[in-house]
Backbone bond lengths (Angstrom), bond angles and torsions (degrees), N, CA, C in turn:
res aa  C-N    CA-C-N  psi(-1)  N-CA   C-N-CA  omega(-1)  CA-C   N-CA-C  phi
1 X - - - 1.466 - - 1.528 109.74 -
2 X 1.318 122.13 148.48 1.951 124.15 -168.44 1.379 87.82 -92.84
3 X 1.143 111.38 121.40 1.814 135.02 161.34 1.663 92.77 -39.74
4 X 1.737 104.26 145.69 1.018 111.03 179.39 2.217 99.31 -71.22
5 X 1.228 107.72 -33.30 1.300 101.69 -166.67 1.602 94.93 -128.03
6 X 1.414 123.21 140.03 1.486 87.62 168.20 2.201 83.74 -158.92
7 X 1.232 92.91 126.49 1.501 99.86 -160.48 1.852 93.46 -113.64
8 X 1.334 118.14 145.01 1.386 126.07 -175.28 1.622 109.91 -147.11
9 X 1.832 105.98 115.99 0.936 113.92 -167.18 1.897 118.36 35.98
10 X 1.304 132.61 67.23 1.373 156.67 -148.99 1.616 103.55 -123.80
11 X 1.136 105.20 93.75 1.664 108.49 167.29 1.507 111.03 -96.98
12 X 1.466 140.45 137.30 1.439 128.62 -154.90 1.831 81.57 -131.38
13 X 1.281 116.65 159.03 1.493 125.11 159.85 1.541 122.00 -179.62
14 X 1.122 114.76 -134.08 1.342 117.79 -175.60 1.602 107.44 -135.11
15 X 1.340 127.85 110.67 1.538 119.50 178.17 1.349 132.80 55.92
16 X 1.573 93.84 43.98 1.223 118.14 -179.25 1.952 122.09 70.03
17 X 1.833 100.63 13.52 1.489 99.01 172.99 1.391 107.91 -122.33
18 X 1.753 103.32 108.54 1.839 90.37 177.18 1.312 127.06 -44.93
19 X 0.959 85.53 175.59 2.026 118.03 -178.34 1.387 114.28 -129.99
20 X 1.610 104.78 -42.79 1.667 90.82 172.07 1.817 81.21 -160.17
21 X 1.675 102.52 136.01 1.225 121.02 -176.92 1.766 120.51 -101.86
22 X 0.989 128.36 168.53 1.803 140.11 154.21 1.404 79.88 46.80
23 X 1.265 111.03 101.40 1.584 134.58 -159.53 1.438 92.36 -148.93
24 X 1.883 117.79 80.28 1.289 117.15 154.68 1.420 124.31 -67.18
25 X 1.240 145.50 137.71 1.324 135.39 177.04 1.589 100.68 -164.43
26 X 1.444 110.12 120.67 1.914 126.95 164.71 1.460 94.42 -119.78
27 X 1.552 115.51 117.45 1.483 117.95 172.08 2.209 97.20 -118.90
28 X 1.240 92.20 142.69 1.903 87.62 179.44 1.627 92.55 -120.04
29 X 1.190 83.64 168.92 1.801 102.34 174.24 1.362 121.01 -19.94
30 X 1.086 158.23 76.11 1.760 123.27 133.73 2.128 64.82 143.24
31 X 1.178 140.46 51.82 1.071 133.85 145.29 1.524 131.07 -105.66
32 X 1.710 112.82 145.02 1.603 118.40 167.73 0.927 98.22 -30.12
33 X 1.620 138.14 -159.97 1.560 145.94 108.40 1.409 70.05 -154.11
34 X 2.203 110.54 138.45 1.292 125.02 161.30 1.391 104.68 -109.58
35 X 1.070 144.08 155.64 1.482 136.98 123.94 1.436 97.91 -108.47
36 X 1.528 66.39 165.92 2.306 92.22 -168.24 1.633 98.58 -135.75
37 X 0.982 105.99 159.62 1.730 118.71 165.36 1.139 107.22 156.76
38 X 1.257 119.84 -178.37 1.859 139.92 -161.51 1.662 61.00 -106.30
39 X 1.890 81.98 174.21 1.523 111.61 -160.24 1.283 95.78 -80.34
40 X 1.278 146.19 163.80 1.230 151.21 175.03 1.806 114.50 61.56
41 X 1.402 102.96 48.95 1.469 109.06 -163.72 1.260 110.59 -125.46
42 X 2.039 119.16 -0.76 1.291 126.56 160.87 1.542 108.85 119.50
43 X 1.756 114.83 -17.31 1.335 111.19 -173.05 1.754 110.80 -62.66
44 X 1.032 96.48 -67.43 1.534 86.70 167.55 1.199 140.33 -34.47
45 X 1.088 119.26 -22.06 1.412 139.52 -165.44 1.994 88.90 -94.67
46 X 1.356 100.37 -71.34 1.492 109.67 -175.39 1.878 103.72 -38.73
47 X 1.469 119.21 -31.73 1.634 87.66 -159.40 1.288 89.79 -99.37
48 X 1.583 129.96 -27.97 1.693 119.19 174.32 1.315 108.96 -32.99
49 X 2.055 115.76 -43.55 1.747 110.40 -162.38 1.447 82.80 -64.99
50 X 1.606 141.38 -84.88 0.876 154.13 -167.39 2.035 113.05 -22.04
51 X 0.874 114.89 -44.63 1.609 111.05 164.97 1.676 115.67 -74.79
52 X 1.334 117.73 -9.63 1.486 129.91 -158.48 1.675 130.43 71.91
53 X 1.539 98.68 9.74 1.551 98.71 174.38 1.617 117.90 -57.70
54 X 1.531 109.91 -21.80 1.679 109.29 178.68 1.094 94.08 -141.54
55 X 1.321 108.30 147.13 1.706 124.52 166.93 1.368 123.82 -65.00
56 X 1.114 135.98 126.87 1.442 128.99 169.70 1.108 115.78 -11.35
57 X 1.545 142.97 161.95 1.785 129.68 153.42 1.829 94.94 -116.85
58 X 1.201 107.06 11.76 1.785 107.63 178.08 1.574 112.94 -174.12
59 X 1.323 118.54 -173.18 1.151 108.71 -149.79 1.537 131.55 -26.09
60 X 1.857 128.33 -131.29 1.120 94.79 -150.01 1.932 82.44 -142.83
61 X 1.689 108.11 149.02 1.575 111.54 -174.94 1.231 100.28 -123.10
62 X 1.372 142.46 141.24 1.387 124.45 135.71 1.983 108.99 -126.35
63 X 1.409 98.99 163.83 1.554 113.90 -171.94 1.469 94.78 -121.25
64 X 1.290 107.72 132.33 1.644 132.32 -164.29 1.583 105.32 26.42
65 X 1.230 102.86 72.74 1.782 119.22 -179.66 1.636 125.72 50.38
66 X 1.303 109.78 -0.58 1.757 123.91 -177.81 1.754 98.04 -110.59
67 X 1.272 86.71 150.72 1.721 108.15 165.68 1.836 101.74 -51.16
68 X 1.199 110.24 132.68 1.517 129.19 179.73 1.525 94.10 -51.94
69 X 1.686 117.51 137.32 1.149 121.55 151.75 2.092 107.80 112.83
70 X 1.432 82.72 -21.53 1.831 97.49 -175.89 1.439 90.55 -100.24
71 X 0.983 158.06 70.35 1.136 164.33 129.19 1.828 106.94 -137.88
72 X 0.994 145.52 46.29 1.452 137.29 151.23 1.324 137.24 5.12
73 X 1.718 77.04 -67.19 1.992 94.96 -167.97 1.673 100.97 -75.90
74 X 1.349 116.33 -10.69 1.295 113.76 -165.49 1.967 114.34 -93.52
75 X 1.036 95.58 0.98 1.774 101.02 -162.62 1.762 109.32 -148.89
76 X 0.915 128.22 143.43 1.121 135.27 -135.29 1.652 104.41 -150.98
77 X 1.335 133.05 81.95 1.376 120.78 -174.61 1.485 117.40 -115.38
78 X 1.598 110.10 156.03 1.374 119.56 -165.81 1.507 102.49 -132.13
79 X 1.264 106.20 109.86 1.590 126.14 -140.90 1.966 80.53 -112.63
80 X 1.271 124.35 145.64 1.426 157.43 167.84 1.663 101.04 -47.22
81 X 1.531 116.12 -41.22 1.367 99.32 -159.04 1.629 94.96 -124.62
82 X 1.686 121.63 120.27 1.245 108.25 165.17 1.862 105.18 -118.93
83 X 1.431 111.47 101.78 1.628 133.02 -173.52 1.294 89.37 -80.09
84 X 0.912 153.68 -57.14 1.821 147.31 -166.29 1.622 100.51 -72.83
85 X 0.796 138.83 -42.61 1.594 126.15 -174.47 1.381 105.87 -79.81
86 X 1.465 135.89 -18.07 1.164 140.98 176.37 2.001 106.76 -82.77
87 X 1.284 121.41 -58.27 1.427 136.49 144.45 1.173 113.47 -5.24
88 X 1.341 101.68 -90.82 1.752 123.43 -150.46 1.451 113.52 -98.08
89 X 1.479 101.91 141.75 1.888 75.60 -178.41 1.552 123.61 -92.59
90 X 1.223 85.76 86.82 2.151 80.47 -179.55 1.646 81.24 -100.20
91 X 1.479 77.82 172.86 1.808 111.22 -169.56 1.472 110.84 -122.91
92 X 1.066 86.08 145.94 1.964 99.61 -162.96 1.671 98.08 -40.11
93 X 1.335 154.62 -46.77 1.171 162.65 -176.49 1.684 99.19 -34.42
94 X 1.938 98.06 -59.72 1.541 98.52 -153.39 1.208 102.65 -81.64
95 X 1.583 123.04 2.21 1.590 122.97 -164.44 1.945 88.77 -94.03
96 X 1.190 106.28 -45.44 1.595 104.58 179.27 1.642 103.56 -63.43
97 X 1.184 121.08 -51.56 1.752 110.39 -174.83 1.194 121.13 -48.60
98 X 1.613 124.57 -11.92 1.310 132.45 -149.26 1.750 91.45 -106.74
99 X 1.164 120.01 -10.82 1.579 130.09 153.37 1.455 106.93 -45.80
100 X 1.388 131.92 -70.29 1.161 143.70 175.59 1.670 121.71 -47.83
101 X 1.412 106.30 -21.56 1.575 118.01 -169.38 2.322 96.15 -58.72
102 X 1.111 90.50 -46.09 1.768 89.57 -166.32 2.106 105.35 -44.21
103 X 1.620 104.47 -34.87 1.307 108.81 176.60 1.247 116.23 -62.25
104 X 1.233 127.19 -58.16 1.288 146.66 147.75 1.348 148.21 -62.31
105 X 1.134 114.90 -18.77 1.580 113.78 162.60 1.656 87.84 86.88
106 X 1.468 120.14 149.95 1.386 153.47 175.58 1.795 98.42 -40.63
107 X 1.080 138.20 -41.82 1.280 137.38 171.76 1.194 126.48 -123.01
108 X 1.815 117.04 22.88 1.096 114.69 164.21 1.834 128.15 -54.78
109 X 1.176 129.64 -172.02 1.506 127.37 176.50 1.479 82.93 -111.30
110 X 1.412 121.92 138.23 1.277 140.67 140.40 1.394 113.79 -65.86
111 X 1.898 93.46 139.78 1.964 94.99 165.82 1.258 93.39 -125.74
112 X 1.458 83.53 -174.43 1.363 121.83 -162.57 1.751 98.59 -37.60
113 X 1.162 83.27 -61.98 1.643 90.89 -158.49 1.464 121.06 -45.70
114 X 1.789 106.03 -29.79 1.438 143.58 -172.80 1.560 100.77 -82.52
115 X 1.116 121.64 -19.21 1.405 115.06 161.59 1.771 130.63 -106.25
116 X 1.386 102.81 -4.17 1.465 134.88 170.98 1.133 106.83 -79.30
117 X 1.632 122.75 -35.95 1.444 129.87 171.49 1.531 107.98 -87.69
118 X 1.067 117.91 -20.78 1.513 101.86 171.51 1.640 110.95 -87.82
119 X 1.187 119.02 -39.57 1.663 119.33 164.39 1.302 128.89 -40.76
120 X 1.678 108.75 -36.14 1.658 124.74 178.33 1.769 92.22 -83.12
121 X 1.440 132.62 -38.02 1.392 94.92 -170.96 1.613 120.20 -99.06
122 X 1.947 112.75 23.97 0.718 96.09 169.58 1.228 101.43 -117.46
123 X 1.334 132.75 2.35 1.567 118.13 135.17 1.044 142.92 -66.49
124 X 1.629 112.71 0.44 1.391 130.61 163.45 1.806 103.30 -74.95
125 X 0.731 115.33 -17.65 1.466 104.62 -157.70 2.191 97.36 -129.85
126 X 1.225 103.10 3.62 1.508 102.09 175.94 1.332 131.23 67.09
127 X 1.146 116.23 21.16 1.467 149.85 176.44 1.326 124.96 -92.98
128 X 1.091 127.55 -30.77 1.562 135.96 176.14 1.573 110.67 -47.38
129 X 0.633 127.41 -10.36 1.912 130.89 154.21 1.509 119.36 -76.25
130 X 1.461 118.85 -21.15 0.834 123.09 -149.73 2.068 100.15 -124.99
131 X 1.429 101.89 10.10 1.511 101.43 -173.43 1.428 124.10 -84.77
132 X 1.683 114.87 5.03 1.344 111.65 173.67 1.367 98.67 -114.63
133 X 1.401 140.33 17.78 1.474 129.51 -147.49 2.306 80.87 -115.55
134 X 1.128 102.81 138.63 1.619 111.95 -179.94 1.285 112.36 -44.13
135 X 1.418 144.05 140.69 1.515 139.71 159.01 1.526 108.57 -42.37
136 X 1.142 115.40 -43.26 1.347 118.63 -164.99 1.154 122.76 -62.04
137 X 1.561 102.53 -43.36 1.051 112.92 -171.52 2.187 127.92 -86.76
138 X 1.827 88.23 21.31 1.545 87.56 -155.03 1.872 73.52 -99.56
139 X 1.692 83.33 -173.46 1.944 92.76 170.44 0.962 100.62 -119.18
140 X 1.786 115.71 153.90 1.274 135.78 -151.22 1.400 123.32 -57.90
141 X 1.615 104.70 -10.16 1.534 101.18 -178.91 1.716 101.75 -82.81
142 X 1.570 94.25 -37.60 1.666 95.64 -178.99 1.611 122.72 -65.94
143 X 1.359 115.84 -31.16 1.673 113.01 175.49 1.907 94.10 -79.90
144 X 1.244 115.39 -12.95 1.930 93.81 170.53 1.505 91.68 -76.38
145 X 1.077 134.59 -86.16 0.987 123.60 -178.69 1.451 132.12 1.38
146 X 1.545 125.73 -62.28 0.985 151.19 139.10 1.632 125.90 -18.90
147 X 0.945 115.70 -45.89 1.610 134.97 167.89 1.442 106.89 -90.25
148 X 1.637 122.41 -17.15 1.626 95.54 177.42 1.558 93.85 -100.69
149 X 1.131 128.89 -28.03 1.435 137.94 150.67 1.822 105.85 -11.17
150 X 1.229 101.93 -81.59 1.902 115.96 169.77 1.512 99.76 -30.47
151 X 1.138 106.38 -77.29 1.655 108.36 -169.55 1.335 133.28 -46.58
152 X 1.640 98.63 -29.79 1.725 112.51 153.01 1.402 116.28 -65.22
153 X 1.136 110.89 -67.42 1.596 116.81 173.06 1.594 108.73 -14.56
154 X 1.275 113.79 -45.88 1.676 130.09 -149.03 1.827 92.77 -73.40
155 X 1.361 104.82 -35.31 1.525 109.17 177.10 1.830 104.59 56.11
156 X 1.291 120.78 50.44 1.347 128.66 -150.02 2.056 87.98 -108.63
157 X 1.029 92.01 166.65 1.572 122.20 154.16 1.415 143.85 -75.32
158 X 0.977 108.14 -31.40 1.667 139.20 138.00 0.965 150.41 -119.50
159 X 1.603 130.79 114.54 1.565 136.81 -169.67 1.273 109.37 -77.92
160 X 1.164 146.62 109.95 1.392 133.48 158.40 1.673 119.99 -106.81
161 X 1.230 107.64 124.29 1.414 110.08 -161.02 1.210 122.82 -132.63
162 X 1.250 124.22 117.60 1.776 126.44 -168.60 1.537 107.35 -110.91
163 X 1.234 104.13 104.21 1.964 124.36 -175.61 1.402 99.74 44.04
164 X 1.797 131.13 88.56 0.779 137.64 178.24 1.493 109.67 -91.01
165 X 0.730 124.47 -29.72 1.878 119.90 151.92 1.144 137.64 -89.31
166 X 1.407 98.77 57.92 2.193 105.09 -170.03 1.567 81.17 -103.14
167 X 1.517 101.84 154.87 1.560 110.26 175.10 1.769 95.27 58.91
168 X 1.231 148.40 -38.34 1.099 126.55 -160.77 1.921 113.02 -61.41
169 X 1.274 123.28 150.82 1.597 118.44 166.07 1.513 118.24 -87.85
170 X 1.249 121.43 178.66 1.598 116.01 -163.70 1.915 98.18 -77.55
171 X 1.134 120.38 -6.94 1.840 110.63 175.56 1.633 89.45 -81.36
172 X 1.224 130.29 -62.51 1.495 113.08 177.87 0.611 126.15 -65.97
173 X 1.269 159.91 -7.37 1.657 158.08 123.65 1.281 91.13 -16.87
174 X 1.803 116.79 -79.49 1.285 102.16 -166.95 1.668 147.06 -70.21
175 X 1.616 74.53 -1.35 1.767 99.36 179.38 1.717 91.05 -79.73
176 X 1.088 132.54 -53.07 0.924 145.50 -165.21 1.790 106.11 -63.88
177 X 1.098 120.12 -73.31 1.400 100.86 158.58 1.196 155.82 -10.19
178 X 1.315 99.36 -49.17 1.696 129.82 177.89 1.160 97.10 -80.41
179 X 1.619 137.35 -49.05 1.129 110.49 -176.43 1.071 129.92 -46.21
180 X 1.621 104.27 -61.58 1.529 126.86 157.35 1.311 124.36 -4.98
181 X 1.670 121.83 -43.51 1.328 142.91 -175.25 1.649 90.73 -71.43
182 X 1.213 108.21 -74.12 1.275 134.10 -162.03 1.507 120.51 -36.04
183 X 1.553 100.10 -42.31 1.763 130.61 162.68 1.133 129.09 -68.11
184 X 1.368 120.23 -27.79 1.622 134.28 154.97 1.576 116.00 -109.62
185 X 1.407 114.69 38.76 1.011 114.91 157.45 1.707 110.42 -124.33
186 X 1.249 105.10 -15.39 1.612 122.31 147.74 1.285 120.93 -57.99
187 X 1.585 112.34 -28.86 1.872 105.44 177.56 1.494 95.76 121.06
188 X 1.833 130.86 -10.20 1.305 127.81 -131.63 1.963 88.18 -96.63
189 X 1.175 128.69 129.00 1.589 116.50 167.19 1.451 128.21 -66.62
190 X 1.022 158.17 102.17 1.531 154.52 149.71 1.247 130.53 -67.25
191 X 1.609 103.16 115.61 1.745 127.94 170.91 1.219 125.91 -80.06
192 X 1.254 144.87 67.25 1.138 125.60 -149.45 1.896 119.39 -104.52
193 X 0.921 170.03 82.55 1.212 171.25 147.71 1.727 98.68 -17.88
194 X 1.722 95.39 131.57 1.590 106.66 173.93 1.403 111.04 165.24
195 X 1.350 115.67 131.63 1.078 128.85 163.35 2.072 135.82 -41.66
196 X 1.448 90.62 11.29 1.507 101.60 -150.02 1.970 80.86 -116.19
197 X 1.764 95.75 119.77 1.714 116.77 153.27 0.582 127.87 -39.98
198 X 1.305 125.43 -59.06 1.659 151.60 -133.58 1.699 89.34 -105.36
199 X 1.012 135.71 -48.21 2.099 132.74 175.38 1.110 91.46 -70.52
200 X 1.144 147.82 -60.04 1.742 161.41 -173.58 2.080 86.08 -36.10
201 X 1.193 103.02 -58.08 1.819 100.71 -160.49 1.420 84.28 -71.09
202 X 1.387 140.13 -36.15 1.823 113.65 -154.88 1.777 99.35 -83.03
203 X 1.105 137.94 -10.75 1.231 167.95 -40.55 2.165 73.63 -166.96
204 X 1.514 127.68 137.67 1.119 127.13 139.71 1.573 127.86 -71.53
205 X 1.352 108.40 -30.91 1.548 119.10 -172.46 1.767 93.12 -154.90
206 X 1.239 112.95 130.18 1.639 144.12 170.39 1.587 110.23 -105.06
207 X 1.746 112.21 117.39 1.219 110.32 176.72 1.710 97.54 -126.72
208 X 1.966 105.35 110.06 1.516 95.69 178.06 1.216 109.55 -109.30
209 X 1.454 98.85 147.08 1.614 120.94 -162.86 1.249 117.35 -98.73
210 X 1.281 131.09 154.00 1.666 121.13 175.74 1.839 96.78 -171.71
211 X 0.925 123.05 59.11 1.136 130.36 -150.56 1.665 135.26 33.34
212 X 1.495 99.79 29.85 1.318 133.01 -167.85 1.675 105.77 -151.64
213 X 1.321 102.61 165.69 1.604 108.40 148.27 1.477 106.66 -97.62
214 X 1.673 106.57 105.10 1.598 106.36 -179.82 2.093 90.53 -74.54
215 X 1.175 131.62 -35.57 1.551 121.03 -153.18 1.673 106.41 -159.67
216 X 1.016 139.68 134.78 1.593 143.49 -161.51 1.315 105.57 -159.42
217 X 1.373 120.39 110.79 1.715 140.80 -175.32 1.270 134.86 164.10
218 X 1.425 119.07 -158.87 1.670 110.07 172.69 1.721 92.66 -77.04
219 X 1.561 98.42 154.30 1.608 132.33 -174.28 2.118 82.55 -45.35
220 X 1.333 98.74 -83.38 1.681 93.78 -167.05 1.223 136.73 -54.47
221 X 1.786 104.69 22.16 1.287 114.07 156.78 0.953 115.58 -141.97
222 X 1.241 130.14 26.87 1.660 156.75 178.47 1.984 88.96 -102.84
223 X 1.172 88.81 -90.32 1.334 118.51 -151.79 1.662 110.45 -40.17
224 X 1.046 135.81 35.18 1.118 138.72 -160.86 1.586 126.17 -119.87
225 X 1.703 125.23 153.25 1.648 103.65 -151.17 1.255 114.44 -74.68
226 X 1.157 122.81 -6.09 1.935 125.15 168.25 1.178 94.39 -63.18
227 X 1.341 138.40 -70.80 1.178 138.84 -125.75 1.827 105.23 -100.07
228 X 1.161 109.02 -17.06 1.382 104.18 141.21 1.754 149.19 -108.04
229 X 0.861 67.28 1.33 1.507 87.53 160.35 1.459 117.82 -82.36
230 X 1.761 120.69 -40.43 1.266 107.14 143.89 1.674 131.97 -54.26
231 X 1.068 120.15 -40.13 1.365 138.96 -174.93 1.574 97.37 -58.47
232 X 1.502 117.02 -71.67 1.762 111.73 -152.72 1.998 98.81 -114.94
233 X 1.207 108.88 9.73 1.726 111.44 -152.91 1.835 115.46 43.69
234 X 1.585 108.69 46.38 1.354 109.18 161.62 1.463 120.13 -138.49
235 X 1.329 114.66 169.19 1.510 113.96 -157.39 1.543 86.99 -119.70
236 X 1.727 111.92 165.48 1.106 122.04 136.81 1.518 145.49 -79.96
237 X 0.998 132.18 -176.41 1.783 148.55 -160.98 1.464 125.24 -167.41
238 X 0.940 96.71 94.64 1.584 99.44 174.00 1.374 125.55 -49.88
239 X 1.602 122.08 137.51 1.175 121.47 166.14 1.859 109.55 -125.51
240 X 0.998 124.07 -142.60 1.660 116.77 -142.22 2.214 65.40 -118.20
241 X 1.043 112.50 -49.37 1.614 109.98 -157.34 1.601 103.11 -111.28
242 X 1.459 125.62 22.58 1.437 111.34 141.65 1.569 71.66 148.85
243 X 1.477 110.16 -169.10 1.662 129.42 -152.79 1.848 99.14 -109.40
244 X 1.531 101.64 146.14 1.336 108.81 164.63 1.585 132.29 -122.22
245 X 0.816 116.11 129.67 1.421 124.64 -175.53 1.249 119.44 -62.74
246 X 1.152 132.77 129.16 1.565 111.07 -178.19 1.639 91.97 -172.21
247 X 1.321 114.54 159.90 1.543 129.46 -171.94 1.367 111.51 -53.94
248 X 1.446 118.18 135.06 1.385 123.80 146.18 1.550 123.24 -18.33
249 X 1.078 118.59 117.99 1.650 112.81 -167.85 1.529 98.80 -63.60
250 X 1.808 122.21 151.16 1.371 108.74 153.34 1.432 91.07 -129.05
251 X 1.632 117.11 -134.95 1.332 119.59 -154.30 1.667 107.55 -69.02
252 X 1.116 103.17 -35.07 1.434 123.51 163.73 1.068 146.64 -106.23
253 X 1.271 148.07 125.05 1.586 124.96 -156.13 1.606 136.42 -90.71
254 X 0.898 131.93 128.48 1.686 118.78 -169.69 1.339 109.60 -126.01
255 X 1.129 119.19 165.54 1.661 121.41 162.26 1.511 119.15 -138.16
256 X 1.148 141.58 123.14 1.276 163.89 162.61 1.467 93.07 -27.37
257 X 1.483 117.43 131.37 1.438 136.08 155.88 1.515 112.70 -71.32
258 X 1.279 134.63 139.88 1.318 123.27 154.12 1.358 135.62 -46.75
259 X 1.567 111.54 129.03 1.227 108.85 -166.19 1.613 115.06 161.87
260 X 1.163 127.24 139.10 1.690 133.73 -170.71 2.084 90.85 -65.00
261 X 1.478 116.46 135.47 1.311 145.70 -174.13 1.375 108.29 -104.66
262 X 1.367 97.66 132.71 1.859 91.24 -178.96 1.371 112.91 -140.16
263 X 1.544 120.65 -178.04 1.072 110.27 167.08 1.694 122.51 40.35
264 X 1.646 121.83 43.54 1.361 155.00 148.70 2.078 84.22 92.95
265 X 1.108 131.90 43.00 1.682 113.53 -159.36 1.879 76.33 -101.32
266 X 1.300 125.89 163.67 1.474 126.65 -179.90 1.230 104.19 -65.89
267 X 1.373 102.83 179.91 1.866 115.57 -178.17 1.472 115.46 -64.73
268 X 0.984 139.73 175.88 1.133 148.40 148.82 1.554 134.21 -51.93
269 X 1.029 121.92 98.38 1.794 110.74 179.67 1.403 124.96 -31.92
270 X 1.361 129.83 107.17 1.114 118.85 -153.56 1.616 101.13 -148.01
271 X 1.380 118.42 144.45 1.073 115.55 -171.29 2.219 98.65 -91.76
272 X 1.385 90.92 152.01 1.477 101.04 159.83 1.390 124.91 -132.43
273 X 1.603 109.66 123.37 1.847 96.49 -167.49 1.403 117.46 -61.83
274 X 0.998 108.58 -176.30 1.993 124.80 -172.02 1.127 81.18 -75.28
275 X 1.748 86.63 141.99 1.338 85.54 -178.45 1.769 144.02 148.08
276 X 1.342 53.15 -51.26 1.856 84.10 -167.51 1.537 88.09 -114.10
């Protein structure tokens, strides 16, 4: 069967200068895939090649056996920056219908069914109260919401997702999770990019980034204190009910609060079950 993604020797970047090089990757049907890294560590970069927003800068990728980007209707991505819903005033409704646009094209007629699918993913996501109220005007957990909403809508074959819980609170996380379940229990694959341990461990395959592939596999042989410690310069710590993440010791000791990291600050304190 052709791997939904399957990338060989794959360097990805900007104008022909990588960002992150010798990029093995076989993903099959109905799998996690996490990457992790501090900000500027290539994930982003990696799923644009992977949707076809940038061309390879080295060897060669394709997603469900075609060059990235020629498949549309099949993949579904949730990109970091939405500048038009902040802009313009569309309303959470027209930001989910625009899921459906890849079937139809920018002025196709929607049916029934195409609006039955946008109704289910914004009751997937707990928003349906909220579908005539402006993008602009919501808060940031609610327009994520809103954008993973779209990506359901898309009812696609592939999820590709860049920090799909920024701004989100811990009920969307967990709303958000479940979907997740819900989407590969359809058969659907998920890519996800994020700073978060703890998704990294539920994870079928872990790819950590550091302007490299420092480590690529299952979580419990990924996830380990060499290999992040290359990744974020932090170690693990054992506790009685699974491992904690927490900063590289220096003269003094600290630990990271829970919470999405930005602008290169370490990961988030995050628990990982036994296990892993």
């Amino acid at each position: 069967m052709t791997p939904v993604i399957d990338a060989r020797a794959l360097a990805v970047g900007y104008e022909g200068t990588a960002v992150v090089g010798d990029v093995e990757l076989t993903v099959e049907a109905g799998a996690l895939v996490v990457l992790v890294g501090t900000n500027g560590s290539g994930k982003s970069t990696l799923l644009r090649t992977l949707v076809g927003l940038l061309p390879p800068v080295a060897g060669t990728v394709t997603v469900f056996g075609v060059q990235p980007g020629t498949s549309p209707q099949r993949v579904a991505y949730l990109s970091q920056f939405h500048a038009a819903g902040s802009v313009l005033p569309l309303r959470v409704r027209g930001i989910v219908r625009m899921g459906r646009f890849a079937d139809h094209g920018l002025l196709g007629r929607m049916t029934r069914q195409d609006e039955a699918l946008v109704d289910d993913a914004l009751e997937r996501m707990e928003i349906a109260d909220l579908a005539d109220r402006a993008v602009r005007d919501l808060s940031g957990g609610q327009r994520q919401r809103t954008y993973l909403a779209q990506v359901l809508a898309r009812r696609a074959d592939l999820l590709v997702l860049d920090e799909p819980t920024a701004g989100i609170d811990v009920a969307g996380q967990e709303r958000y999770e479940q979907v997740v379940a819900e989407e590969r229990a359809r058969g659907a694959t998920v890519v996800v990019a994020t700073h978060d341990i703890a998704e990294a461990a539920r994870a079928d395959l872990v790819v950590l980034l550091a302007g490299r592939v420092v480590a690529a596999g299952p979580p419990e042989e990924v996830l380990r204190a060499e290999t992040l410690l290359e990744t974020f310069g932090v170690a693990l710590r054992g506790f009685d009910d699974g491992l904690m993440v927490t900063e590289r010791a220096h003269a003094h000791e600290h630990r990271h609060e829970v919470g999405d990291f930005t602008h290169g600050a370490q990961p988030p304190l995050r628990k990982i079950p036994p296990g892993v």
